[in-house]
PQR file of N, CA, C, O and H, with PARSE charges and radii, in Angstrom:
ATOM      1  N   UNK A   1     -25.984  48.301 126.066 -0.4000 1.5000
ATOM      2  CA  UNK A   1     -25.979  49.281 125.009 -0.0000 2.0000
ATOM      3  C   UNK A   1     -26.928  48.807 123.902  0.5500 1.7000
ATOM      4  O   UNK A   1     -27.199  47.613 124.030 -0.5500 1.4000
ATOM      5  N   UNK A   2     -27.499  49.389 122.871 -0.4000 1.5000
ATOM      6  CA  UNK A   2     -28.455  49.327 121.871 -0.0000 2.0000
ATOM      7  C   UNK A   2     -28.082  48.299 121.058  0.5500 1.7000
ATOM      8  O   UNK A   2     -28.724  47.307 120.715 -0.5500 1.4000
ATOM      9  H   UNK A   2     -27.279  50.359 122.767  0.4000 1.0000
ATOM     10  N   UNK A   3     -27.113  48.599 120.821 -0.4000 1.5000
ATOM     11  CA  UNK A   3     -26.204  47.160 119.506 -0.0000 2.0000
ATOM     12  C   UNK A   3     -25.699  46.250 120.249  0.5500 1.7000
ATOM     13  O   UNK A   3     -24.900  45.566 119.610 -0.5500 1.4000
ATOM     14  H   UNK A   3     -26.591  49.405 121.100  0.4000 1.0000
ATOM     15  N   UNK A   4     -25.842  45.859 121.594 -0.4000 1.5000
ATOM     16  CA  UNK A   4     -25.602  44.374 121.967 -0.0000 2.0000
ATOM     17  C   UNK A   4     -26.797  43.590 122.233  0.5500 1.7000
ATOM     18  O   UNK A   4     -27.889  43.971 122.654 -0.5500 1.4000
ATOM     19  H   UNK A   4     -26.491  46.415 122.113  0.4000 1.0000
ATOM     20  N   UNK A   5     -26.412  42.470 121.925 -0.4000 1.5000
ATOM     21  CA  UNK A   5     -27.294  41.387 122.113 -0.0000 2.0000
ATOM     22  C   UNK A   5     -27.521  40.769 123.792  0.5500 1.7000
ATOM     23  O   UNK A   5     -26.587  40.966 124.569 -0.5500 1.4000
ATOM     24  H   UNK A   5     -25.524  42.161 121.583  0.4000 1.0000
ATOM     25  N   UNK A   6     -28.171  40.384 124.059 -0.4000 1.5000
ATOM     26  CA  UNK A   6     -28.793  40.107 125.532 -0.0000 2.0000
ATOM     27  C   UNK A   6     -27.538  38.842 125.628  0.5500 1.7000
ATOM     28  O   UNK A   6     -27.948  37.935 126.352 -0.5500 1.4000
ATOM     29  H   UNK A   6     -28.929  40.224 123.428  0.4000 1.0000
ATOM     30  N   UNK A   7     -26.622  38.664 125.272 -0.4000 1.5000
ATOM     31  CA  UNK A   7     -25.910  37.462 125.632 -0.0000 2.0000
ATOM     32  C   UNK A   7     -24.059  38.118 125.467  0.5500 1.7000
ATOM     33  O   UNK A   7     -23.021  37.480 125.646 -0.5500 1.4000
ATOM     34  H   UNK A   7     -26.289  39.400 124.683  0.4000 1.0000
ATOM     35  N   UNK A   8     -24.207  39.353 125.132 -0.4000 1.5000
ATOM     36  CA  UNK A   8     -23.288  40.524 125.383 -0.0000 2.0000
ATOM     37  C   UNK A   8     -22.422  40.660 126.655  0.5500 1.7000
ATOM     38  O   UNK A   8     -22.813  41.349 127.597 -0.5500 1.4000
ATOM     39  H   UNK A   8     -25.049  39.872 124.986  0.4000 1.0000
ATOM     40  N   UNK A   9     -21.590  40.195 126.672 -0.4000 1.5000
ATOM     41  CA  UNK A   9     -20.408  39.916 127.765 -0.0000 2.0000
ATOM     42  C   UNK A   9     -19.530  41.690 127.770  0.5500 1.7000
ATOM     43  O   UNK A   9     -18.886  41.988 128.776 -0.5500 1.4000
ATOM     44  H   UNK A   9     -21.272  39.636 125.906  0.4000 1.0000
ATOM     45  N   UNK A  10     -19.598  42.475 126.851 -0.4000 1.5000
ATOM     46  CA  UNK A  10     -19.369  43.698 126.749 -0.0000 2.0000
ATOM     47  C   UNK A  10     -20.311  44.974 127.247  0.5500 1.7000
ATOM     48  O   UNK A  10     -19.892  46.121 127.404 -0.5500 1.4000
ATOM     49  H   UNK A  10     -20.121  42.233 126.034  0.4000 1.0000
ATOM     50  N   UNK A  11     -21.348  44.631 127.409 -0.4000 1.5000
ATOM     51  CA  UNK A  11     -22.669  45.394 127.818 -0.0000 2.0000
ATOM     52  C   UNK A  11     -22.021  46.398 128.858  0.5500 1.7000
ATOM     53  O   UNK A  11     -20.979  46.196 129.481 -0.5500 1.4000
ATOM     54  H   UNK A  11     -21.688  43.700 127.281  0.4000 1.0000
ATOM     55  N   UNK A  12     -22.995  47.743 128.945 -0.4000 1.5000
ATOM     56  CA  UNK A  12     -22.731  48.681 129.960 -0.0000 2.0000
ATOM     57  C   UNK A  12     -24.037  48.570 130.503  0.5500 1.7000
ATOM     58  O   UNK A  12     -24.958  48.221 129.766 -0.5500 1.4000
ATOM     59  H   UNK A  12     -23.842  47.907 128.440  0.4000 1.0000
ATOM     60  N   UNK A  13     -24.183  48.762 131.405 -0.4000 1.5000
ATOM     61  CA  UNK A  13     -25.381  49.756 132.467 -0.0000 2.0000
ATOM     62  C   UNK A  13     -25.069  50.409 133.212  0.5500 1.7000
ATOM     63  O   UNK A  13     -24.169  50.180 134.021 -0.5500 1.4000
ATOM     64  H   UNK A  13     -23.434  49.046 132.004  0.4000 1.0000
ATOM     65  N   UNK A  14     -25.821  51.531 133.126 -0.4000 1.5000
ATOM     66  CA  UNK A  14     -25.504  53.006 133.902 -0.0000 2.0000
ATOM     67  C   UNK A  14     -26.519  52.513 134.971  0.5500 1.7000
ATOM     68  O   UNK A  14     -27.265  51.535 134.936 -0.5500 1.4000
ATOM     69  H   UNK A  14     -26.552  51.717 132.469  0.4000 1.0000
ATOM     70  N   UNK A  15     -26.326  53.541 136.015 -0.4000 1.5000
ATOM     71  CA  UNK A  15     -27.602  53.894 137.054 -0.0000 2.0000
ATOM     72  C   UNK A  15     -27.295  54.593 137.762  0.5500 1.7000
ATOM     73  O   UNK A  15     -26.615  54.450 138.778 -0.5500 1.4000
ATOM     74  H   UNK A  15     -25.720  54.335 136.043  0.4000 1.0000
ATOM     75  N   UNK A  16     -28.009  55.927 137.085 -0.4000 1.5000
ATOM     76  CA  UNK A  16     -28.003  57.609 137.786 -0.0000 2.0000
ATOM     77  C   UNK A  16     -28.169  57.158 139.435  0.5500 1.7000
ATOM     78  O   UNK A  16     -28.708  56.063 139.601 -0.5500 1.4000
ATOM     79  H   UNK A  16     -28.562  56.043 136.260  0.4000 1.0000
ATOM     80  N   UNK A  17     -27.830  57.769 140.444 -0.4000 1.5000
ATOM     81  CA  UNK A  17     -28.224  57.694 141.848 -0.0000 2.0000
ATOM     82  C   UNK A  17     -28.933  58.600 141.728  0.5500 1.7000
ATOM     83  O   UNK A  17     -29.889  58.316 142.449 -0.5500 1.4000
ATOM     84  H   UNK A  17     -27.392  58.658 140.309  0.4000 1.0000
ATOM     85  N   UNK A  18     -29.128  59.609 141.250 -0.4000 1.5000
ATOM     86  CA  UNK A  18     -30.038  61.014 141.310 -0.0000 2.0000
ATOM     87  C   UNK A  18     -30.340  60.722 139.876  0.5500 1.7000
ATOM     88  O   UNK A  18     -29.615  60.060 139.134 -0.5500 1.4000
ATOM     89  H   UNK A  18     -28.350  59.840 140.664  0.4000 1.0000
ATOM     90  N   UNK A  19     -31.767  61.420 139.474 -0.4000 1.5000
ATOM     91  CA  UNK A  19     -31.995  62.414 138.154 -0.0000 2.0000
ATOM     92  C   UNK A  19     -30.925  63.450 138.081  0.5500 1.7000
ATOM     93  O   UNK A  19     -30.607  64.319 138.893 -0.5500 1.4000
ATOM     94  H   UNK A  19     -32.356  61.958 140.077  0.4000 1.0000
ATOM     95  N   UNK A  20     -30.349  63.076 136.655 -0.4000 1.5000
ATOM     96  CA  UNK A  20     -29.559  63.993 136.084 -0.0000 2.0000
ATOM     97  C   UNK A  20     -29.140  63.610 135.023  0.5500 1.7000
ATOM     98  O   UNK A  20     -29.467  62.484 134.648 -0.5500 1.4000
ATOM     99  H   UNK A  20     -30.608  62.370 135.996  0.4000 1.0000
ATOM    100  N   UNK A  21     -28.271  64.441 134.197 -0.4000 1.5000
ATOM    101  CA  UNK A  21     -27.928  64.495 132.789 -0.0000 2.0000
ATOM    102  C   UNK A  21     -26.617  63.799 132.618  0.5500 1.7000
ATOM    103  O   UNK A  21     -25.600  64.378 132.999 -0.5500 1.4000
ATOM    104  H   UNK A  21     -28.005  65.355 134.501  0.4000 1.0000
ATOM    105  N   UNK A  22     -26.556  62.803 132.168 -0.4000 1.5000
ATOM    106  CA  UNK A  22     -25.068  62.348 132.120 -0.0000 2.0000
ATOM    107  C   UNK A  22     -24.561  62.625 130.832  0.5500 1.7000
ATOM    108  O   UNK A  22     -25.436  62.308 130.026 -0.5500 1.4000
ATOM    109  H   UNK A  22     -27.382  62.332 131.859  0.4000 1.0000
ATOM    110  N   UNK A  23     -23.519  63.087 130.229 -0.4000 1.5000
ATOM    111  CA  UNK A  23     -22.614  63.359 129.337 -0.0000 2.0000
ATOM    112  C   UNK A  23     -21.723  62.399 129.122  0.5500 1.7000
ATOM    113  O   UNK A  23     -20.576  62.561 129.540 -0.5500 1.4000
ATOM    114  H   UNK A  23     -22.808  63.345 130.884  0.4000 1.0000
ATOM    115  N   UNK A  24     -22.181  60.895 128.239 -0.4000 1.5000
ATOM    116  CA  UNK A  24     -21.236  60.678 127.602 -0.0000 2.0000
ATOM    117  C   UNK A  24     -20.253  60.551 126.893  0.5500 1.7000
ATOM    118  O   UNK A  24     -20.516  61.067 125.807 -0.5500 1.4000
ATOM    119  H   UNK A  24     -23.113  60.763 127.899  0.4000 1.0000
ATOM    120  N   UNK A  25     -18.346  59.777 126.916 -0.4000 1.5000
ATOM    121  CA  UNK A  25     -17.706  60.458 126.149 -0.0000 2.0000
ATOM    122  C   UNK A  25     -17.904  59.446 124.783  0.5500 1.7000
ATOM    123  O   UNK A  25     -18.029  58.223 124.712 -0.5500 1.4000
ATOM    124  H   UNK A  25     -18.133  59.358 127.798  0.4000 1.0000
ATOM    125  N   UNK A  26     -17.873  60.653 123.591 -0.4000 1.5000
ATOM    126  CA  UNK A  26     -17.686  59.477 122.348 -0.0000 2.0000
ATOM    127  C   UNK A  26     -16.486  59.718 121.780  0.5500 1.7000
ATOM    128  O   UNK A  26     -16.301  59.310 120.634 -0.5500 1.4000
ATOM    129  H   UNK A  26     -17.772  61.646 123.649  0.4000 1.0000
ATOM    130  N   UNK A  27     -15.370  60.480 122.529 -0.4000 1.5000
ATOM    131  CA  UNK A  27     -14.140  60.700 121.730 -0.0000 2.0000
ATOM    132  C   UNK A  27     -13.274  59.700 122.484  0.5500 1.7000
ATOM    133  O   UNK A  27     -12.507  59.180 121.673 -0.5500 1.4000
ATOM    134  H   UNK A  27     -15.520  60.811 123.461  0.4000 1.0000
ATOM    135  N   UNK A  28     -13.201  59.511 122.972 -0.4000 1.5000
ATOM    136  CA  UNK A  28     -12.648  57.999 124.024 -0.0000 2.0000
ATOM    137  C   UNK A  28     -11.279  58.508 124.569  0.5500 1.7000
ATOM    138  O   UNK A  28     -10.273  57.846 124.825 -0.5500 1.4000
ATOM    139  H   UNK A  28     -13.823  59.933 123.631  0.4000 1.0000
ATOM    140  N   UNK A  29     -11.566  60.314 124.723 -0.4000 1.5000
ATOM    141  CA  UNK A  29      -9.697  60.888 125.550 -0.0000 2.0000
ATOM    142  C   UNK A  29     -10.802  61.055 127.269  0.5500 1.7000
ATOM    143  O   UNK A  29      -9.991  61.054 128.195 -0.5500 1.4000
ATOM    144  H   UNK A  29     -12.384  60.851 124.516  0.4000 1.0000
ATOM    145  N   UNK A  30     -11.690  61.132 127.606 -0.4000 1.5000
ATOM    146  CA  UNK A  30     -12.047  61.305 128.866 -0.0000 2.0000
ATOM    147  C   UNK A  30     -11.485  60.332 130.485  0.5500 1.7000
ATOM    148  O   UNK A  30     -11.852  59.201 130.808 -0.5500 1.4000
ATOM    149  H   UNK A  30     -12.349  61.133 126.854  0.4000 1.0000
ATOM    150  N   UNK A  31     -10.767  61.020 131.047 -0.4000 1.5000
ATOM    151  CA  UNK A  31     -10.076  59.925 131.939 -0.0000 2.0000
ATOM    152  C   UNK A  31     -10.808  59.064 132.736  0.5500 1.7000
ATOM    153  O   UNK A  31     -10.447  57.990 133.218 -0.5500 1.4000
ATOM    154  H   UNK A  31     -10.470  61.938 130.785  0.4000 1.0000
ATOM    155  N   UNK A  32     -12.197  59.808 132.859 -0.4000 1.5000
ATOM    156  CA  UNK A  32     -13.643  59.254 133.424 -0.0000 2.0000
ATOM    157  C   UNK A  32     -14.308  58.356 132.867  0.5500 1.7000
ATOM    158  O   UNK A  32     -15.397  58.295 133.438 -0.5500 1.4000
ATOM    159  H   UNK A  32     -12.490  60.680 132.467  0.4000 1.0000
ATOM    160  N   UNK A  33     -14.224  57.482 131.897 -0.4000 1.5000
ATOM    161  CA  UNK A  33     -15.207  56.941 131.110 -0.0000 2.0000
ATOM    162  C   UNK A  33     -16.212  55.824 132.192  0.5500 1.7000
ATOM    163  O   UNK A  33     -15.916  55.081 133.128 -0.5500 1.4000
ATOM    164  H   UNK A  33     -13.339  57.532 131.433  0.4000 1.0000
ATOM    165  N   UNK A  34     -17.451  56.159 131.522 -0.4000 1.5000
ATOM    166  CA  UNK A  34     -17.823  56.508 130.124 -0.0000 2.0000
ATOM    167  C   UNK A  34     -18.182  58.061 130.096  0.5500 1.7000
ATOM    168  O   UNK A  34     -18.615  58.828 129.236 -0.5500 1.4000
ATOM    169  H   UNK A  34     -17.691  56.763 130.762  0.4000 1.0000
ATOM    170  N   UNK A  35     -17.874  58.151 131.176 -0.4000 1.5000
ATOM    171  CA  UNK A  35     -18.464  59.992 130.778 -0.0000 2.0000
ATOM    172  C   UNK A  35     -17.838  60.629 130.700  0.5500 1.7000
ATOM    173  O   UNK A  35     -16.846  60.433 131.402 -0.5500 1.4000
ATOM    174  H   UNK A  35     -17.522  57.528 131.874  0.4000 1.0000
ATOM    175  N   UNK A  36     -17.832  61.854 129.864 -0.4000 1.5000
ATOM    176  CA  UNK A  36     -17.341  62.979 129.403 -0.0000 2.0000
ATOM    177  C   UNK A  36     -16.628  63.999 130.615  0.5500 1.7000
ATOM    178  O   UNK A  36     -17.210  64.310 131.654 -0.5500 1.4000
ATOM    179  H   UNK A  36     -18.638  62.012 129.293  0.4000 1.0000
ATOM    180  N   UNK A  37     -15.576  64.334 130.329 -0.4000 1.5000
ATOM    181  CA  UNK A  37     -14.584  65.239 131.296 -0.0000 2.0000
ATOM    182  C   UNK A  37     -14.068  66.466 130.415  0.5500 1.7000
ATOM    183  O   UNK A  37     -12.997  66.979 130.739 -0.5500 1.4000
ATOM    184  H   UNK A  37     -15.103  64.081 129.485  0.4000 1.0000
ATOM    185  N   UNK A  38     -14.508  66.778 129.730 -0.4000 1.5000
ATOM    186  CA  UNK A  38     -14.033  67.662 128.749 -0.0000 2.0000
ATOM    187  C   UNK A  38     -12.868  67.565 127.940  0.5500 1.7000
ATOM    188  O   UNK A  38     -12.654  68.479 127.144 -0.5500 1.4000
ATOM    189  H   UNK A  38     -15.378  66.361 129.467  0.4000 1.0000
ATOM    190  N   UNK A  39     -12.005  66.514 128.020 -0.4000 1.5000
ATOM    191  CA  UNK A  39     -10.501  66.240 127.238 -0.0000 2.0000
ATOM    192  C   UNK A  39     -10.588  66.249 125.588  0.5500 1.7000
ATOM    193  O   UNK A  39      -9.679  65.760 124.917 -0.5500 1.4000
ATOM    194  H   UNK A  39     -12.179  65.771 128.667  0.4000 1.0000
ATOM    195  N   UNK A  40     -11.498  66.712 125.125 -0.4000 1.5000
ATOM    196  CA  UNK A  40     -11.455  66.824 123.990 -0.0000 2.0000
ATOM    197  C   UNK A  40     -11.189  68.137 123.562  0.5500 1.7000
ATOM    198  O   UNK A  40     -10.158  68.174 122.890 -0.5500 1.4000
ATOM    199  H   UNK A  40     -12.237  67.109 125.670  0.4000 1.0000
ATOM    200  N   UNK A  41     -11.908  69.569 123.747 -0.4000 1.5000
ATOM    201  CA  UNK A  41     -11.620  70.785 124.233 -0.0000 2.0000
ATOM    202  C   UNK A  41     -10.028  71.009 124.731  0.5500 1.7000
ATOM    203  O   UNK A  41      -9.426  70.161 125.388 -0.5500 1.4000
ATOM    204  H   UNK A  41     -12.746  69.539 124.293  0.4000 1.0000
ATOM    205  N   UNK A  42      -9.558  72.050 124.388 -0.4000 1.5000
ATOM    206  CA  UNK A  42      -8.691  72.304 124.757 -0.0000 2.0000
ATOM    207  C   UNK A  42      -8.912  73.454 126.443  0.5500 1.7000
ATOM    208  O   UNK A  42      -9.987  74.054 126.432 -0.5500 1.4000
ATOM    209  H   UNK A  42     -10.048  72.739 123.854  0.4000 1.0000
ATOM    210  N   UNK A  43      -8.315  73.637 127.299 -0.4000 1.5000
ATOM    211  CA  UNK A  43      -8.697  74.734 128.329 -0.0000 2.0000
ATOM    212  C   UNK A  43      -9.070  76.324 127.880  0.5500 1.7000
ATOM    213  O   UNK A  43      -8.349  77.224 127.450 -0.5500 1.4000
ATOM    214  H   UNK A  43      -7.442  73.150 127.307  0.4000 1.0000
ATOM    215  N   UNK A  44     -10.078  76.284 128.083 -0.4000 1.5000
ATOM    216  CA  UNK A  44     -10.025  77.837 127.957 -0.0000 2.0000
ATOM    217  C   UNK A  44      -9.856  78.664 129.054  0.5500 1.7000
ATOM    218  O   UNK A  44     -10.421  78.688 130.148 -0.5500 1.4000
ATOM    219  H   UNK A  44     -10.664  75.553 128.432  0.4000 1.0000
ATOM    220  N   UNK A  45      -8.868  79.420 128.507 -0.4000 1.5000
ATOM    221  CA  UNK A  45      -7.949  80.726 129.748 -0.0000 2.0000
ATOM    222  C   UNK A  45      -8.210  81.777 130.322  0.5500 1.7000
ATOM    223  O   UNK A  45      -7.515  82.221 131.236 -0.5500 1.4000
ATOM    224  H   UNK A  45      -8.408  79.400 127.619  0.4000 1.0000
ATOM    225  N   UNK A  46      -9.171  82.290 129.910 -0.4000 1.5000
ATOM    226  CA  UNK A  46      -9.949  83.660 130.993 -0.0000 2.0000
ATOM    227  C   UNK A  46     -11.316  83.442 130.444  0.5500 1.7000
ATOM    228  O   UNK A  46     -11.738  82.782 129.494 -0.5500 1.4000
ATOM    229  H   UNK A  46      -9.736  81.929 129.167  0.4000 1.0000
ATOM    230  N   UNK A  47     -12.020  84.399 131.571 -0.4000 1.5000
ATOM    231  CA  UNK A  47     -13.549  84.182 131.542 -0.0000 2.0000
ATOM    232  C   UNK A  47     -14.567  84.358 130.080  0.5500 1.7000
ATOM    233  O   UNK A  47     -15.603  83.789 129.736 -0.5500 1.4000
ATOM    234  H   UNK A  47     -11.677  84.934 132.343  0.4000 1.0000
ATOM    235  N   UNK A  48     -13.957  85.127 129.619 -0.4000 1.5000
ATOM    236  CA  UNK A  48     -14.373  85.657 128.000 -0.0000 2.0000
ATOM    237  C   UNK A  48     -14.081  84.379 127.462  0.5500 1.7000
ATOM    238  O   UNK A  48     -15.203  83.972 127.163 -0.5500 1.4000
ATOM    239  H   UNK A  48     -13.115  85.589 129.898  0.4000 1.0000
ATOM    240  N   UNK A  49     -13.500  83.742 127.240 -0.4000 1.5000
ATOM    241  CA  UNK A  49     -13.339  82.573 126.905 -0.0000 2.0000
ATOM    242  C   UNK A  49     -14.189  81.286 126.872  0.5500 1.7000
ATOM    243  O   UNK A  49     -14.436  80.504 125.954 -0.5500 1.4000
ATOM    244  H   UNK A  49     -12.588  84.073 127.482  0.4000 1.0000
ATOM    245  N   UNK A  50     -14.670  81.328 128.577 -0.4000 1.5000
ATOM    246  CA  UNK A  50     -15.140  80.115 129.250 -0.0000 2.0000
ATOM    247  C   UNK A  50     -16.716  80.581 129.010  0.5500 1.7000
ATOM    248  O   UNK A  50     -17.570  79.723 128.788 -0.5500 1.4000
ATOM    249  H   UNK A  50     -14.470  81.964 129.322  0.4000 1.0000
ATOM    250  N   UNK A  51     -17.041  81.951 129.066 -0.4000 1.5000
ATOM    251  CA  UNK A  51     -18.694  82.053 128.356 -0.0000 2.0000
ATOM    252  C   UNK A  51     -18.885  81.388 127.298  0.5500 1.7000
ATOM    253  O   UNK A  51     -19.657  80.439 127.156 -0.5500 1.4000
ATOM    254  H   UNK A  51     -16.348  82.648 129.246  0.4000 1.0000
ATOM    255  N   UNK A  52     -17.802  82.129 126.093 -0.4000 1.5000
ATOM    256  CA  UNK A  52     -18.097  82.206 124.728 -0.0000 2.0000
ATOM    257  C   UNK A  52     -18.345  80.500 124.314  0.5500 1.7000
ATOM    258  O   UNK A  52     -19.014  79.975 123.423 -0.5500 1.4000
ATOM    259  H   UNK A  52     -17.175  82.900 126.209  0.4000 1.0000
ATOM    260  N   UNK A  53     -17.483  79.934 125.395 -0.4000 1.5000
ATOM    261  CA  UNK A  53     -17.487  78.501 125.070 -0.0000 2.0000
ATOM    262  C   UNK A  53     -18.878  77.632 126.037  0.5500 1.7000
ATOM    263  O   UNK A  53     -19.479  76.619 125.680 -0.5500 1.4000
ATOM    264  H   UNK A  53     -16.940  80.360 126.119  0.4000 1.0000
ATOM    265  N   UNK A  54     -18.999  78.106 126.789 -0.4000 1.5000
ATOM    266  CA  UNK A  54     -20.737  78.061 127.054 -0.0000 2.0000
ATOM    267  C   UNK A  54     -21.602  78.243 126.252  0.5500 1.7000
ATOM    268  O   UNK A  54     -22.385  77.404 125.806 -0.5500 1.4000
ATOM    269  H   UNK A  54     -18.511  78.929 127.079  0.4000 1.0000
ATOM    270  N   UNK A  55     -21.529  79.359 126.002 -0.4000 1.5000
ATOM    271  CA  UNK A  55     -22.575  79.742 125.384 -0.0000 2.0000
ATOM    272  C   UNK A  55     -23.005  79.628 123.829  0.5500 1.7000
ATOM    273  O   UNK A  55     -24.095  79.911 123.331 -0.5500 1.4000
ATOM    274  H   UNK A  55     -20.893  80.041 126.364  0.4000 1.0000
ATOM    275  N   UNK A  56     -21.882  79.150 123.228 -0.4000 1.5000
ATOM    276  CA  UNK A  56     -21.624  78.850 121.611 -0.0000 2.0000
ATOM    277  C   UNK A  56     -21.552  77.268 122.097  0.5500 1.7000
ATOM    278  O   UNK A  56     -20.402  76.989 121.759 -0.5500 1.4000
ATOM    279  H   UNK A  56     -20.997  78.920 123.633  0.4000 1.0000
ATOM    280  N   UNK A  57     -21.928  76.449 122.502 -0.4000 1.5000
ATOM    281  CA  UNK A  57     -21.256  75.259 122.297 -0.0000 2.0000
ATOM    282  C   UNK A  57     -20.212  73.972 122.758  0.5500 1.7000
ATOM    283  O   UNK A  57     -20.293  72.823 123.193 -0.5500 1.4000
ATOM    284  H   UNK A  57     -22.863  76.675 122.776  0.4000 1.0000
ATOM    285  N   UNK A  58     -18.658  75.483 122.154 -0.4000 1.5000
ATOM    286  CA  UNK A  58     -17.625  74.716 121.271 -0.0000 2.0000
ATOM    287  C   UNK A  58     -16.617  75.106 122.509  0.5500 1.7000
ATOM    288  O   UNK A  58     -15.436  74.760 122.477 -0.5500 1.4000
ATOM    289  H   UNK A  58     -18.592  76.416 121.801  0.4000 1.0000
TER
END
């Protein structure tokens, strides 16, 4: 990570198997870590929902 030092016993490294976008979590509820699973969000319940929340964001 950026703020450890090369002698960092805490260090992460990733390594995509494919090109792609990884979504890390920074709220630390994701059961996946380090990446993001959506547990911060609450579920949204019908499709009007699941756009608006696409498409806004949130």
């Amino acid at each position: 990570m950026p703020n450890c030092t090369p002698d960092c016993q805490q260090s992460l490294e990733l390594r995509p198997e494919r090109e792609q976008r990884l979504l890390l979590c920074r709220c630390s509820r994701s059961a996946n870590l380090p990446y993001c699973d959506g547990s911060h969000s609450p579920p949204a319940t019908g499709l009007a929902d699941k756009w608006r929340r696409f498409f806004s964001g949130r």
